[in-house]
C-alpha positions as CSV (number, residue, x, y, z in Angstrom):
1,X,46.5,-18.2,15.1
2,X,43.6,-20.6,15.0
3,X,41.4,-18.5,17.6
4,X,41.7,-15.2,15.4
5,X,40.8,-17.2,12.6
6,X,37.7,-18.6,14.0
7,X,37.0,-14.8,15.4
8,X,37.8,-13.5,11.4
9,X,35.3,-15.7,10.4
10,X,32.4,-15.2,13.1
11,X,33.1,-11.7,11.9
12,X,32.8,-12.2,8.6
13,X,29.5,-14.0,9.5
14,X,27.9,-11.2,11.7
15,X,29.0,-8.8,9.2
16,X,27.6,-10.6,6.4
17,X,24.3,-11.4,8.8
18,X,24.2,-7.1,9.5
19,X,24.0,-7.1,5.5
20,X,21.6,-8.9,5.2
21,X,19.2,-7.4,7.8
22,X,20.0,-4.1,6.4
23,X,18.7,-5.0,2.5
24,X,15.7,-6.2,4.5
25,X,14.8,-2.9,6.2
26,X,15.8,-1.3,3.2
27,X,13.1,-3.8,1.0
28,X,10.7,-2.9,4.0
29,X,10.6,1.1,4.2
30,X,10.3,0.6,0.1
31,X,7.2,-1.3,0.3
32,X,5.7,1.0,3.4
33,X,6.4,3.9,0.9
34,X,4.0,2.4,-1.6
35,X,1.8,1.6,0.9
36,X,1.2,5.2,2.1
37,X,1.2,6.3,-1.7
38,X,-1.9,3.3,-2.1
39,X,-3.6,4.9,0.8
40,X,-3.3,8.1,-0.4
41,X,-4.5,7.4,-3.6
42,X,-7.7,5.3,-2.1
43,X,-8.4,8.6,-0.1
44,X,-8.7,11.1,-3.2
45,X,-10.8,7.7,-5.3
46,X,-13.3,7.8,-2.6
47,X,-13.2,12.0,-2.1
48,X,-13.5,11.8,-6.3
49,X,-16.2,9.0,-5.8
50,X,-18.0,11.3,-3.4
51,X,-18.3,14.6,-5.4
52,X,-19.3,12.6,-8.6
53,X,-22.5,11.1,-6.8
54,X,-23.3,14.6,-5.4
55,X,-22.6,16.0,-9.1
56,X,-25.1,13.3,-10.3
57,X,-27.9,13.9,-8.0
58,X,-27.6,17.4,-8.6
59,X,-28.2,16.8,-12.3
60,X,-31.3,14.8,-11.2
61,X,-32.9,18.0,-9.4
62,X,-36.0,17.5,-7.2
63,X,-36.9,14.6,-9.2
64,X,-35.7,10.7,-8.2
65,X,-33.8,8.7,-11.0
66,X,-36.2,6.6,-12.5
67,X,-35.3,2.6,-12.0
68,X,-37.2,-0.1,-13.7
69,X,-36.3,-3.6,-11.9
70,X,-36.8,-7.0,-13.9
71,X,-39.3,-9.4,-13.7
72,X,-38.4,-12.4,-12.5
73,X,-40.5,-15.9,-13.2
């Protein structure tokens, strides 16, 4: 009886162990999930980004934007 007890428990152990890796995977695809969603979402910021410089040098036809820079001293 006392080797099936000590095999119950290992059991128990590798079972517990097995549920254990598997909230981790589970915590892992989550976070990959979000990470594709960030990437995504960086993508259509810089495609956005993009077509609202081109919008705004369109708006400045042939003519340059007109910077002043500071004095310094």
């Amino acid at each position: 009886m006392e080797k099936r007890d000590v095999a119950d428990r290992q059991l128990d152990a590798l079972l517990e162990r097995l549920d254990r890796l598997c909230d981790e995977v589970h915590t892992l695809t989550l976070r990959l999930d979000t990470n594709e969603q960030l990437l995504r979402i960086s993508h259509e910021l810089a495609t956005l980004n993009e077509s609202l410089q081109a919008l705004a040098y369109a708006a400045l036809g042939q003519q340059g934007p007109s910077v002043r820079r500071r004095r310094t001293g």
